[in-house]
N, CA, C and O atoms as a Maestro MAE file, in Angstrom:
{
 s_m_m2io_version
 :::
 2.0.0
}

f_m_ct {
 s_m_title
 :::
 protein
 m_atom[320] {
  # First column is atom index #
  i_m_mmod_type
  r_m_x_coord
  r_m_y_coord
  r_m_z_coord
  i_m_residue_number
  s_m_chain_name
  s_m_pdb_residue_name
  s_m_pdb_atom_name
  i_m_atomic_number
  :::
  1 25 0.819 -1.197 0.000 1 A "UNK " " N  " 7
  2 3 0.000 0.000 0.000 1 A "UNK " " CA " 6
  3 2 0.860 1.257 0.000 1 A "UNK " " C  " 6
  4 15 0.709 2.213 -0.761 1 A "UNK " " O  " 8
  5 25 1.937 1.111 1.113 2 A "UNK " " N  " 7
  6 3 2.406 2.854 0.692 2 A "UNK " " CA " 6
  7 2 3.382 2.979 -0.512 2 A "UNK " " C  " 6
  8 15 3.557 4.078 -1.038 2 A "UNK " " O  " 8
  9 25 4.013 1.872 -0.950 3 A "UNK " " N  " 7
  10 3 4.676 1.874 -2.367 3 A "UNK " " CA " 6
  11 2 3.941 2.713 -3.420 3 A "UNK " " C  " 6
  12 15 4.247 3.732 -4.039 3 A "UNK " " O  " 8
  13 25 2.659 1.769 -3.397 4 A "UNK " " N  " 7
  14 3 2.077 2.213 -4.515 4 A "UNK " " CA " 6
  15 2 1.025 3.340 -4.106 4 A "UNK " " C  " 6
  16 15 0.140 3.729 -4.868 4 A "UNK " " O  " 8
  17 25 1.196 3.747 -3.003 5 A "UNK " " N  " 7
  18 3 0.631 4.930 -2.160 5 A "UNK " " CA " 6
  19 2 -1.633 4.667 -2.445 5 A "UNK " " C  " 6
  20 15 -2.593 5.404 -2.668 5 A "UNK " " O  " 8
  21 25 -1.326 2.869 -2.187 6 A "UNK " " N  " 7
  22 3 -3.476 3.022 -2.184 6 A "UNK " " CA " 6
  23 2 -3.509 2.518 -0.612 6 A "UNK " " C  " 6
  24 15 -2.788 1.903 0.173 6 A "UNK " " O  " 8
  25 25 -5.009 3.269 -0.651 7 A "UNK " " N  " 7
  26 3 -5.217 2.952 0.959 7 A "UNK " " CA " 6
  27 2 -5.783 1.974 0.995 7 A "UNK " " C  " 6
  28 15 -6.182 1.437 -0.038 7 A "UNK " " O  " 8
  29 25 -6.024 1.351 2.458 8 A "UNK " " N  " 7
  30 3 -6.087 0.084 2.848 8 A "UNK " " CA " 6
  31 2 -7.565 -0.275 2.537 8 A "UNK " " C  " 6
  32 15 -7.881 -1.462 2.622 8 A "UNK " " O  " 8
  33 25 -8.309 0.457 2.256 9 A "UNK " " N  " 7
  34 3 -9.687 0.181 1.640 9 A "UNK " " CA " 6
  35 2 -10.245 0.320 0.608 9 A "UNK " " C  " 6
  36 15 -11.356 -0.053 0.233 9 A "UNK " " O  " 8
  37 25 -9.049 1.164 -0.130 10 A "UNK " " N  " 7
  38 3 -9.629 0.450 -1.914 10 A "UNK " " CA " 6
  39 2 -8.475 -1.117 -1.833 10 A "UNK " " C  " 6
  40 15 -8.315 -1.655 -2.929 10 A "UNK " " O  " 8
  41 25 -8.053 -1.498 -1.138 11 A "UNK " " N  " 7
  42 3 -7.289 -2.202 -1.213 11 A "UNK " " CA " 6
  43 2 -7.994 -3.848 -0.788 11 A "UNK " " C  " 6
  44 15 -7.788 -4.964 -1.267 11 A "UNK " " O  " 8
  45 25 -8.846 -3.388 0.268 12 A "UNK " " N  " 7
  46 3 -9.359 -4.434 1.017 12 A "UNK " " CA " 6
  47 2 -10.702 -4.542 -0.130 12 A "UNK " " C  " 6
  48 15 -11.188 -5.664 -0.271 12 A "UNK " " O  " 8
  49 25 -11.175 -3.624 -0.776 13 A "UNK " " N  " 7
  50 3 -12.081 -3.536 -1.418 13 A "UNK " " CA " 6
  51 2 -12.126 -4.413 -2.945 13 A "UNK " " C  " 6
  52 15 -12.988 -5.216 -3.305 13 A "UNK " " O  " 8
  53 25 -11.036 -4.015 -3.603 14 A "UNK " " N  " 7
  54 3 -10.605 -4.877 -4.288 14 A "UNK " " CA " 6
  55 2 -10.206 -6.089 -3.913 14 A "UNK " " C  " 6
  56 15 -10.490 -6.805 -4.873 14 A "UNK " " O  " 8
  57 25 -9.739 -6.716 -3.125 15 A "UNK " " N  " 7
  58 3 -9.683 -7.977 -2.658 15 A "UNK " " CA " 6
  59 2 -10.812 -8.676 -2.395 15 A "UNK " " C  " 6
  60 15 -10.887 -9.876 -2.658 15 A "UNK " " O  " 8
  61 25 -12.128 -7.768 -1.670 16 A "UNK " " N  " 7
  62 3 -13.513 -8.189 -1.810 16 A "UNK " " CA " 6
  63 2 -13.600 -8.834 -2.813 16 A "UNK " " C  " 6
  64 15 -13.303 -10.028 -2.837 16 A "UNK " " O  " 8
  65 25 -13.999 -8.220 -3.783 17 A "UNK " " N  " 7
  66 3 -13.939 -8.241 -5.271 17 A "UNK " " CA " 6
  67 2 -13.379 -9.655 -5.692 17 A "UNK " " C  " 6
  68 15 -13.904 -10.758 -5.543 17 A "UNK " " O  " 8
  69 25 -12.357 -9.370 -6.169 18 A "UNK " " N  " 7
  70 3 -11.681 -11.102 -6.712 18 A "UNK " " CA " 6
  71 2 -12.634 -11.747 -5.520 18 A "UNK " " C  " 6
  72 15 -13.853 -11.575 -5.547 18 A "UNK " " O  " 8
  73 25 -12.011 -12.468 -4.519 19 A "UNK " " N  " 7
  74 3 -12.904 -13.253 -3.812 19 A "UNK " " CA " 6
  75 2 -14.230 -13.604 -4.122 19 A "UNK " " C  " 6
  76 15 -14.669 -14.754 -4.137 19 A "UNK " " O  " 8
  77 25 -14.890 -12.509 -4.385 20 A "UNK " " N  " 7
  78 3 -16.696 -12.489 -5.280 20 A "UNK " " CA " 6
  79 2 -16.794 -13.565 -6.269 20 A "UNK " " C  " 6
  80 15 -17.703 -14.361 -6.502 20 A "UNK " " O  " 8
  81 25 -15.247 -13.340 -6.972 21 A "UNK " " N  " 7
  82 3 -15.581 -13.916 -8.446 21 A "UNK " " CA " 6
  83 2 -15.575 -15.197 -7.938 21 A "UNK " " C  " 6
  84 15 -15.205 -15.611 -6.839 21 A "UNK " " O  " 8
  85 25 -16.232 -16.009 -9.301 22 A "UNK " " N  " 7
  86 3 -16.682 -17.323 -9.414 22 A "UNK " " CA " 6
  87 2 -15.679 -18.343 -9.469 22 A "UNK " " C  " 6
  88 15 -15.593 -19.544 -9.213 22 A "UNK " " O  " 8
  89 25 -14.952 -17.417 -9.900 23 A "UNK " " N  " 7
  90 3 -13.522 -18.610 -11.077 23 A "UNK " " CA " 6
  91 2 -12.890 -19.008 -9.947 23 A "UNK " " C  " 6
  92 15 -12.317 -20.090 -10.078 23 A "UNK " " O  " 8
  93 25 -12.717 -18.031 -7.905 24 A "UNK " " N  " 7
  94 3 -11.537 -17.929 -7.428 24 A "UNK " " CA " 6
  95 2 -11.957 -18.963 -6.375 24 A "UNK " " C  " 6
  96 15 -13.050 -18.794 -5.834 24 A "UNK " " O  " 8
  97 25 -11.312 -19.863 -6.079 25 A "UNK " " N  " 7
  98 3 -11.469 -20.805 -4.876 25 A "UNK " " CA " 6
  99 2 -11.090 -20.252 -3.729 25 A "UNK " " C  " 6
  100 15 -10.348 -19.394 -4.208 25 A "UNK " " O  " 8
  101 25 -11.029 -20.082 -2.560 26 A "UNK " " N  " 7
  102 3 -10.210 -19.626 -1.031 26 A "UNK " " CA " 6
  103 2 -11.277 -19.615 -0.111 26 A "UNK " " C  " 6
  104 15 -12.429 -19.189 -0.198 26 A "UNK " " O  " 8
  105 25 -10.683 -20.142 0.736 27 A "UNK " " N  " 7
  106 3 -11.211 -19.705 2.414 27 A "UNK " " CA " 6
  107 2 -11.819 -18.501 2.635 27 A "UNK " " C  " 6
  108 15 -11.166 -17.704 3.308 27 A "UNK " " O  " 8
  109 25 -13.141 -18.077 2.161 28 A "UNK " " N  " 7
  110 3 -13.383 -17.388 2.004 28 A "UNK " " CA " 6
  111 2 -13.773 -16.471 3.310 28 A "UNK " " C  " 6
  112 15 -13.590 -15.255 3.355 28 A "UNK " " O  " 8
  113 25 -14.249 -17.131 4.193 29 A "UNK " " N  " 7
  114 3 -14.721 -16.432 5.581 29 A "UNK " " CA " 6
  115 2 -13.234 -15.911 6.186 29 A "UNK " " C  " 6
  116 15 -12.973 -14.772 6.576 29 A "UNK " " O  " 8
  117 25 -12.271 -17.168 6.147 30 A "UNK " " N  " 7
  118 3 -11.352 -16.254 6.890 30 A "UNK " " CA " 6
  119 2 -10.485 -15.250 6.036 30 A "UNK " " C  " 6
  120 15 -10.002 -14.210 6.482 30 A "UNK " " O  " 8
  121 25 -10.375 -15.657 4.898 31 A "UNK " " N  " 7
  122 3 -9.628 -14.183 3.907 31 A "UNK " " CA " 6
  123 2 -10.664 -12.961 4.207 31 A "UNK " " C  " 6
  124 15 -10.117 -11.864 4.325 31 A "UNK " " O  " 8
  125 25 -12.009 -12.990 4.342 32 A "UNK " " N  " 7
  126 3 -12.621 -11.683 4.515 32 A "UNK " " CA " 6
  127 2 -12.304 -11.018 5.704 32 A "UNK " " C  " 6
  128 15 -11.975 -9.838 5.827 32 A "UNK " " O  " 8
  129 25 -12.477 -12.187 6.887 33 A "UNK " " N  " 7
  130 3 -12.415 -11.350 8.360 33 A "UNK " " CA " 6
  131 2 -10.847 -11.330 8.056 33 A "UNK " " C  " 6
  132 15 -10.409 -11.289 9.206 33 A "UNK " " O  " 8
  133 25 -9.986 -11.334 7.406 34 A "UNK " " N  " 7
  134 3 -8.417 -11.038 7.509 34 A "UNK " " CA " 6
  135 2 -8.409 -9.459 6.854 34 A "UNK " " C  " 6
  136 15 -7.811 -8.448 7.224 34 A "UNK " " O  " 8
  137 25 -9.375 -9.713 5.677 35 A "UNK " " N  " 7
  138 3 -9.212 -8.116 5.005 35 A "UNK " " CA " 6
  139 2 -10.320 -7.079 6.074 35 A "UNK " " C  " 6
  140 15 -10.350 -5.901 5.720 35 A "UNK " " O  " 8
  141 25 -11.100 -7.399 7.176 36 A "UNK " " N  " 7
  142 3 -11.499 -6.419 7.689 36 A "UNK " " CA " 6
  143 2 -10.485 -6.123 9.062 36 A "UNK " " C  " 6
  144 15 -10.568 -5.041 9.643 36 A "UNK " " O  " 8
  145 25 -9.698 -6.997 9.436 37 A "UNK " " N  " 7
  146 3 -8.553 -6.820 10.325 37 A "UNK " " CA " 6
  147 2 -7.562 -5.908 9.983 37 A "UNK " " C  " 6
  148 15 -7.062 -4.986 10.627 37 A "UNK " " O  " 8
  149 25 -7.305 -6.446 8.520 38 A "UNK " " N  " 7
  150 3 -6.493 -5.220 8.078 38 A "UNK " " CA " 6
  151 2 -6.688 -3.518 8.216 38 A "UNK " " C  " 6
  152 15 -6.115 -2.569 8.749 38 A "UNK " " O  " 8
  153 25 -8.134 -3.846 7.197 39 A "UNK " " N  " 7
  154 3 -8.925 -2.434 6.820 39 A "UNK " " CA " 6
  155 2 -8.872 -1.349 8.282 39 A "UNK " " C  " 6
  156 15 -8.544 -0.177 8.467 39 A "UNK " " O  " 8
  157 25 -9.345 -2.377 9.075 40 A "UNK " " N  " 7
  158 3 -10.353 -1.530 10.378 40 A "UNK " " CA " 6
  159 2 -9.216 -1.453 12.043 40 A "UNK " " C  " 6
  160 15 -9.248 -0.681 13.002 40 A "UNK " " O  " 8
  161 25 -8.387 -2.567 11.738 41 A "UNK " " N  " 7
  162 3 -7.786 -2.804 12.816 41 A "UNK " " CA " 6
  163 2 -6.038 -2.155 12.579 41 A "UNK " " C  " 6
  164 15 -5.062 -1.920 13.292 41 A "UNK " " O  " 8
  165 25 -6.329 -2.087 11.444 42 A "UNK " " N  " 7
  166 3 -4.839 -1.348 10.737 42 A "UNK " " CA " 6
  167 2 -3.599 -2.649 10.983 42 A "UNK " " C  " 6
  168 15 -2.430 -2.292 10.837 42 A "UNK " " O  " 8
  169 25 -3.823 -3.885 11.290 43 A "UNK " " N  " 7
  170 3 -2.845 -5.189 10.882 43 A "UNK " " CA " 6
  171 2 -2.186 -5.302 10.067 43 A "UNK " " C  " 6
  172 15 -2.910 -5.540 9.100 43 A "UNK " " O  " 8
  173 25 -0.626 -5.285 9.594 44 A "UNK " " N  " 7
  174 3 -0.341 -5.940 8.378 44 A "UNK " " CA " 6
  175 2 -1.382 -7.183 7.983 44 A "UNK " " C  " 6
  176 15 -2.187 -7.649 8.789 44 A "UNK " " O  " 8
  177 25 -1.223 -7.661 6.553 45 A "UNK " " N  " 7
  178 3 -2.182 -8.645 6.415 45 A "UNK " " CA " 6
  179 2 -1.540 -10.331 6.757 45 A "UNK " " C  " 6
  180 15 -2.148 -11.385 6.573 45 A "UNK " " O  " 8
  181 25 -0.306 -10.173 7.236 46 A "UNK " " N  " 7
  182 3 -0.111 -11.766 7.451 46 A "UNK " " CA " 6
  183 2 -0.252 -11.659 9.230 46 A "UNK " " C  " 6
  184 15 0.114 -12.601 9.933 46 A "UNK " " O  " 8
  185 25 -0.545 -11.010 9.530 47 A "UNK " " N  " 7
  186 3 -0.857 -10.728 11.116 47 A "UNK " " CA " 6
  187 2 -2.365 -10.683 10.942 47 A "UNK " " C  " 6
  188 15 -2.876 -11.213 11.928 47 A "UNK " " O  " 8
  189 25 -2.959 -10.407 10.381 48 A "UNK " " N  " 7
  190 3 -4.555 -10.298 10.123 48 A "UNK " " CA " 6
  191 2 -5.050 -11.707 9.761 48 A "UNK " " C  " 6
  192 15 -6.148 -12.046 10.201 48 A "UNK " " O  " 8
  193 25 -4.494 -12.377 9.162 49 A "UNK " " N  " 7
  194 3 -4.521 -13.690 8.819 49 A "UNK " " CA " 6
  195 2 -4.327 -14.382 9.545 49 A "UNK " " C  " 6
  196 15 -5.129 -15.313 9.622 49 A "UNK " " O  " 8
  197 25 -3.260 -14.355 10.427 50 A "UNK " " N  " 7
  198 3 -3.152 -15.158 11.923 50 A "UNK " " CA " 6
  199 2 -4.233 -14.878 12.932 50 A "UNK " " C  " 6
  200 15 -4.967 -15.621 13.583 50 A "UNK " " O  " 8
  201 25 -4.114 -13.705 12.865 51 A "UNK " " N  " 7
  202 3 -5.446 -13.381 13.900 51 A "UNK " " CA " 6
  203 2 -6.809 -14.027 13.623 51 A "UNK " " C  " 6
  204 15 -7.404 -14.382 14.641 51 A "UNK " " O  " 8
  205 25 -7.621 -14.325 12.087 52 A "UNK " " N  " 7
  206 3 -8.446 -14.645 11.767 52 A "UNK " " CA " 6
  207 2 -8.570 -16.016 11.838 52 A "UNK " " C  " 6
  208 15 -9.697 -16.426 12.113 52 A "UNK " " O  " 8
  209 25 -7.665 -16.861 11.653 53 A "UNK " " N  " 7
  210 3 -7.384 -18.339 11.932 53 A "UNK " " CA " 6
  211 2 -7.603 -18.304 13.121 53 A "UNK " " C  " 6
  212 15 -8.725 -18.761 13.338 53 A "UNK " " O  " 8
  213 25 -6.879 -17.854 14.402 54 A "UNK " " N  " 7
  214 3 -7.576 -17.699 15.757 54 A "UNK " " CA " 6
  215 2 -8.549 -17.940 15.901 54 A "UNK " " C  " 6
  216 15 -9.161 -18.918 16.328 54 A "UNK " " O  " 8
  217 25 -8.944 -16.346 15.272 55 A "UNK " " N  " 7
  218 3 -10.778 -16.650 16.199 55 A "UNK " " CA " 6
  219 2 -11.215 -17.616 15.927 55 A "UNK " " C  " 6
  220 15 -11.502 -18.344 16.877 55 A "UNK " " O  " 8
  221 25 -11.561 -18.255 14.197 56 A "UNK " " N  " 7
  222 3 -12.357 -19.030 13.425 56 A "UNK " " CA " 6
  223 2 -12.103 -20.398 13.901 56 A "UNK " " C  " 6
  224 15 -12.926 -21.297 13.731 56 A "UNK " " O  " 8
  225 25 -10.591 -20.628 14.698 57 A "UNK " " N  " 7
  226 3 -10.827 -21.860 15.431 57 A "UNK " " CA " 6
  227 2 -10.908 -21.817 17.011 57 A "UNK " " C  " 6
  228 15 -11.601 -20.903 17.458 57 A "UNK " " O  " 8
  229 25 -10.230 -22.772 18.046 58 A "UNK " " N  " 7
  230 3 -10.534 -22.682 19.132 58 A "UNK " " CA " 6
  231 2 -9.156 -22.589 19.599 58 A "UNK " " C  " 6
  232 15 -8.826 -23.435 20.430 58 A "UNK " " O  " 8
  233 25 -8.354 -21.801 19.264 59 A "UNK " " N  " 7
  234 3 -6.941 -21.093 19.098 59 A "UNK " " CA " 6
  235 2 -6.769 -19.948 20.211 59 A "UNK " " C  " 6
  236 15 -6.228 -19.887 21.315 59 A "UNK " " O  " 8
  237 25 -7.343 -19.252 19.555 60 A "UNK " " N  " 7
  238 3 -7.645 -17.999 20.459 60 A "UNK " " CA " 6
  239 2 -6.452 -17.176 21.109 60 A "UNK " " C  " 6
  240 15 -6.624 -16.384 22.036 60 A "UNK " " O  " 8
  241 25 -5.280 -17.437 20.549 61 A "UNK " " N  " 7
  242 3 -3.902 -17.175 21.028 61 A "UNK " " CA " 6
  243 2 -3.320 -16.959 19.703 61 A "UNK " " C  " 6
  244 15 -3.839 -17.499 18.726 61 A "UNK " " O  " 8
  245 25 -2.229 -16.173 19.581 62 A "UNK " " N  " 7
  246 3 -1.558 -15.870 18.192 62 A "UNK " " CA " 6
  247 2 -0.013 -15.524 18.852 62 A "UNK " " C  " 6
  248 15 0.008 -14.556 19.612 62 A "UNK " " O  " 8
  249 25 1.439 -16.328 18.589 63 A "UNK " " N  " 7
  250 3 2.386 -16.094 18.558 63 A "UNK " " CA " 6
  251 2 3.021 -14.714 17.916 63 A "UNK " " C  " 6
  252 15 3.971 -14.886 17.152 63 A "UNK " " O  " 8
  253 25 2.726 -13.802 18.077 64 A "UNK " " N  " 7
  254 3 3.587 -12.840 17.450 64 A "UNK " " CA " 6
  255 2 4.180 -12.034 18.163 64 A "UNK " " C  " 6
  256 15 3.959 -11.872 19.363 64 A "UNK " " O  " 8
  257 25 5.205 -11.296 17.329 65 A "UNK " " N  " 7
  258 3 6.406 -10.201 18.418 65 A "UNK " " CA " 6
  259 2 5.620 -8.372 17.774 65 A "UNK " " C  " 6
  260 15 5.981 -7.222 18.024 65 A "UNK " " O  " 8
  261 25 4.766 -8.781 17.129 66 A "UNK " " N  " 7
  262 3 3.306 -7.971 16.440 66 A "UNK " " CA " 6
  263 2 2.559 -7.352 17.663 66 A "UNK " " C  " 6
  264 15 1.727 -8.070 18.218 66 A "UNK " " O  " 8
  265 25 2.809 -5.872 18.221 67 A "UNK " " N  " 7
  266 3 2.106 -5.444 19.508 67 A "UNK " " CA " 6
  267 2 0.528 -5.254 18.406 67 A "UNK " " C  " 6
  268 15 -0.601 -5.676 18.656 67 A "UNK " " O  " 8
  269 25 0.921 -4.614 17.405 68 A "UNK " " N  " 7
  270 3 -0.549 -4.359 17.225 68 A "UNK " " CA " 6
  271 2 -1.865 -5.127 17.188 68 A "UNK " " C  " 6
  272 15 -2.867 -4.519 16.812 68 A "UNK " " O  " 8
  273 25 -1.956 -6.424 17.548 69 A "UNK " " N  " 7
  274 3 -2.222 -7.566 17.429 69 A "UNK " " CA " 6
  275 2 -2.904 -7.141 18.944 69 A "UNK " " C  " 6
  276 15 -3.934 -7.640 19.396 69 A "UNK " " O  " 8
  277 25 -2.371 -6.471 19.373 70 A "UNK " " N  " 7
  278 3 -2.851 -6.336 21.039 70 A "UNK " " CA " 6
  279 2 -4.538 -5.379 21.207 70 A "UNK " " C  " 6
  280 15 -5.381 -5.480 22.098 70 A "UNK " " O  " 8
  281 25 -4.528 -4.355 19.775 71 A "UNK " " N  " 7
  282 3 -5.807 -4.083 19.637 71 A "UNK " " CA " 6
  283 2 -7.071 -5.144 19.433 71 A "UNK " " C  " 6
  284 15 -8.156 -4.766 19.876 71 A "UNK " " O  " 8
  285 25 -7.006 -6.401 18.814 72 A "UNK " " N  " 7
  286 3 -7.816 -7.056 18.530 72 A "UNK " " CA " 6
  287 2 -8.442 -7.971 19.799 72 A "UNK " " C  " 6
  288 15 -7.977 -9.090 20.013 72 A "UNK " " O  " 8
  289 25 -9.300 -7.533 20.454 73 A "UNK " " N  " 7
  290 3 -9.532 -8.206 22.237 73 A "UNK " " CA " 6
  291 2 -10.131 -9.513 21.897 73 A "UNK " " C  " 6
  292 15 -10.701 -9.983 22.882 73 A "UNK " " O  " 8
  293 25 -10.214 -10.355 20.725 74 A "UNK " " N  " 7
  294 3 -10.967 -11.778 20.738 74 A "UNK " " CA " 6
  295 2 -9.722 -12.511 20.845 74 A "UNK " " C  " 6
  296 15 -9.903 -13.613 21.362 74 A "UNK " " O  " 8
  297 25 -8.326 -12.231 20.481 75 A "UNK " " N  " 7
  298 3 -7.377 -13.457 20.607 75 A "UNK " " CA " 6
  299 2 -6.347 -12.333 21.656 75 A "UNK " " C  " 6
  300 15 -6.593 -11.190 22.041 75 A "UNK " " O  " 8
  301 25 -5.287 -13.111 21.862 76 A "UNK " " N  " 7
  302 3 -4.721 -12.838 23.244 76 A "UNK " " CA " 6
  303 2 -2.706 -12.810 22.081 76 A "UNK " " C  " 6
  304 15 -2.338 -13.635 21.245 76 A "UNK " " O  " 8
  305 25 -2.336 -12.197 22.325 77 A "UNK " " N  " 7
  306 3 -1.051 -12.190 21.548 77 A "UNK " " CA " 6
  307 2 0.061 -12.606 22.863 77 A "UNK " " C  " 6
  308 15 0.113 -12.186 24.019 77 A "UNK " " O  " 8
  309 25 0.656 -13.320 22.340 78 A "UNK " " N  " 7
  310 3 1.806 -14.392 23.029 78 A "UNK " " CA " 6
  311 2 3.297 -13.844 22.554 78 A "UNK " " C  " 6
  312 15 3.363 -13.495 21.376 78 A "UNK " " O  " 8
  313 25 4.263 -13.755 23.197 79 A "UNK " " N  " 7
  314 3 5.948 -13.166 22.539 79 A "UNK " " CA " 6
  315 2 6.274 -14.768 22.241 79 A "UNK " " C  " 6
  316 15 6.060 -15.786 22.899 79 A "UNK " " O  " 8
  317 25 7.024 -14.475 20.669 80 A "UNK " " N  " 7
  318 3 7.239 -16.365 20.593 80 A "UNK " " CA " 6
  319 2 8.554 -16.751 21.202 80 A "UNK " " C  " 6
  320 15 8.887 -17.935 21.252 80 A "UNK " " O  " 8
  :::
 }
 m_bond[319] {
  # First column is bond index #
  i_m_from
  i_m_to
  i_m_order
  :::
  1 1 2 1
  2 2 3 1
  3 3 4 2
  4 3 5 1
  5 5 6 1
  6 6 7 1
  7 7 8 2
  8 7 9 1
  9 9 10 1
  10 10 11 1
  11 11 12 2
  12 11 13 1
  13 13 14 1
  14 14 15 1
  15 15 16 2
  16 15 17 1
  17 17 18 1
  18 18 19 1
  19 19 20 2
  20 19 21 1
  21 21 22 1
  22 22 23 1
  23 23 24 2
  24 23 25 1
  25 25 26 1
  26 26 27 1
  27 27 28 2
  28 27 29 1
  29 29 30 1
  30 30 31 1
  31 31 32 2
  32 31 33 1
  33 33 34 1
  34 34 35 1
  35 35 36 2
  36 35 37 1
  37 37 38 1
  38 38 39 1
  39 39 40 2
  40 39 41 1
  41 41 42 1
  42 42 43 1
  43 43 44 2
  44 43 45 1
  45 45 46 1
  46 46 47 1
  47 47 48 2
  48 47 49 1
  49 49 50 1
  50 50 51 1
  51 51 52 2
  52 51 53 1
  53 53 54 1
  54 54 55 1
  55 55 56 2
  56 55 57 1
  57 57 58 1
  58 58 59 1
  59 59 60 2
  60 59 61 1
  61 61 62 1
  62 62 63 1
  63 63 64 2
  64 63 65 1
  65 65 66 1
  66 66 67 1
  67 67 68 2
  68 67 69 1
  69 69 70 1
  70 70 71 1
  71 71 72 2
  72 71 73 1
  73 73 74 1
  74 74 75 1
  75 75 76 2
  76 75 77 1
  77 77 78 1
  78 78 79 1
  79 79 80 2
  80 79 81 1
  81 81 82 1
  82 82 83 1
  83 83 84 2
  84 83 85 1
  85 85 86 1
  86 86 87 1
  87 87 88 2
  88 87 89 1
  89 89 90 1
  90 90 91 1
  91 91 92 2
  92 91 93 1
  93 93 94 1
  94 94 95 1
  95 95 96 2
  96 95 97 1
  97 97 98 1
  98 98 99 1
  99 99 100 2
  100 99 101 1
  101 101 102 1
  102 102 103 1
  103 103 104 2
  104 103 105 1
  105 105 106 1
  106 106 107 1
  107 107 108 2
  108 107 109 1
  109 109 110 1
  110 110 111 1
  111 111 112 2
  112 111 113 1
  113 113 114 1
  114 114 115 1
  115 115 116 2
  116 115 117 1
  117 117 118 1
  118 118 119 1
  119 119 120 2
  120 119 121 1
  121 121 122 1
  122 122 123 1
  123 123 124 2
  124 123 125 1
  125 125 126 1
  126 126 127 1
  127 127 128 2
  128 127 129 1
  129 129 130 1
  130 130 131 1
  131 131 132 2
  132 131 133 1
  133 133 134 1
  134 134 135 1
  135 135 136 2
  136 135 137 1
  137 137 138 1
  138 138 139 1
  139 139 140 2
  140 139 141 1
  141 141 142 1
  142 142 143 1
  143 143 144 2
  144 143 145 1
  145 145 146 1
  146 146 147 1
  147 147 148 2
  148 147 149 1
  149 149 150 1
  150 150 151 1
  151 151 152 2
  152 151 153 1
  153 153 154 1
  154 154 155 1
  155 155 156 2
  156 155 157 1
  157 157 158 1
  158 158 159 1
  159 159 160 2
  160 159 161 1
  161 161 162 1
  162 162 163 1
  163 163 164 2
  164 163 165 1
  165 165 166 1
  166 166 167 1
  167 167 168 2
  168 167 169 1
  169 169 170 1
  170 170 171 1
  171 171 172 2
  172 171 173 1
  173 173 174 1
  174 174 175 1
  175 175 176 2
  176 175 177 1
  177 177 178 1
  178 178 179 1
  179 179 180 2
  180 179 181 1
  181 181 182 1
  182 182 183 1
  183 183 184 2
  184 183 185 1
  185 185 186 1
  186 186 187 1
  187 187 188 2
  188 187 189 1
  189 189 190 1
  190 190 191 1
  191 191 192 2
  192 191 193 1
  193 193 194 1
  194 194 195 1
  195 195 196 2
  196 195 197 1
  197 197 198 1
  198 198 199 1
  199 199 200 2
  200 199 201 1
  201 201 202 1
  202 202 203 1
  203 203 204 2
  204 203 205 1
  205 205 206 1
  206 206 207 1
  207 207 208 2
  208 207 209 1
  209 209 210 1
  210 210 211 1
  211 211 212 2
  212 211 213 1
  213 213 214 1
  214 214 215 1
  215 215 216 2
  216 215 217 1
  217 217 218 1
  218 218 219 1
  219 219 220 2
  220 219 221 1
  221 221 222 1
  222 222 223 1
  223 223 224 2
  224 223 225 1
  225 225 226 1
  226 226 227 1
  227 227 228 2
  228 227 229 1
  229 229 230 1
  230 230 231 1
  231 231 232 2
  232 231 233 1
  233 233 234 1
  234 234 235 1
  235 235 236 2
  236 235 237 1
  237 237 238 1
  238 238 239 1
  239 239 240 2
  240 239 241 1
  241 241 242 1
  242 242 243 1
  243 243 244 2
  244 243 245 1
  245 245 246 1
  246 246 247 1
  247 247 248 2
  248 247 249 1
  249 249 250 1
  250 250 251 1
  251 251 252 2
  252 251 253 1
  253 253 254 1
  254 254 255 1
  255 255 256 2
  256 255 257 1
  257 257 258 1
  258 258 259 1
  259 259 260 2
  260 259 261 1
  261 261 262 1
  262 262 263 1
  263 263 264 2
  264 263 265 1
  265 265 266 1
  266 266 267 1
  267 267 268 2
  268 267 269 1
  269 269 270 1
  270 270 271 1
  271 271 272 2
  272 271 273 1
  273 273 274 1
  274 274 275 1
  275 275 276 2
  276 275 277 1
  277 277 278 1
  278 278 279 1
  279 279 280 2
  280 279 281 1
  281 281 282 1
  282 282 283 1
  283 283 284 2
  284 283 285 1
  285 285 286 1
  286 286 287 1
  287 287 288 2
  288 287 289 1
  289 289 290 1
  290 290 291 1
  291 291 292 2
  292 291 293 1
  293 293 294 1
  294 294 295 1
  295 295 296 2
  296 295 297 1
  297 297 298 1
  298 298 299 1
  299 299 300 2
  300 299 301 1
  301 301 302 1
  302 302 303 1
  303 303 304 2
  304 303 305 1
  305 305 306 1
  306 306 307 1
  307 307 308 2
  308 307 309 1
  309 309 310 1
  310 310 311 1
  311 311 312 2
  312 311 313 1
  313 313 314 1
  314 314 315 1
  315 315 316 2
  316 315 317 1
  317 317 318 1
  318 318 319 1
  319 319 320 2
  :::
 }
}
C-alpha cells in the first residue's frame, strides 16, 4: 500500500472483489475477516490472517512479536 501509495480500503475492497468472483477458490470467511482486520484494525495482512485463523478456530492465542495484534480483544497475543 504505501509503495504504490493506495489505501487500505480500496485495497481491502478490491480484494472483496476477486474473492466475489466465481472462477476464485479460497477460504473465504477467513480471507474476509483477515481483510477487515487489516482495513479496520490497521494489521499488516499476514498478522490479520493469523489473527483470523484464531478466532475461526478454538486457538484464540496468536504467537507474534506484532504489539498491534494487542488491539484485537478476541485473541490474546503471546511473545514467541
Amino acid at each position: 500500500s504505501s509503495v504504490y501509495e493506495v489505501q487500505r480500503a480500496q485495497i481491502a475492497e478490491s480484494m472483496r472483489a476477486a474473492l466475489a468472483m466465481p472462477t476464485v477458490s479460497a477460504d473465504s470467511e477467513v480471507l474476509l475477516r483477515a481483510l477487515e482486520l487489516y482495513e479496520y484494525d490497521r494489521l499488516d495482512f499476514a498478522e490479520a490472517y493469523l489473527v483470523a485463523i484464531a478466532e475461526l478456530t478454538s486457538a484464540k492465542s496468536v504467537a507474534s512479536s506484532d504489539k498491534a495484534i494487542d488491539r484485537v480483544p478476541s485473541v490474546e497475543r503471546v511473545e514467541p
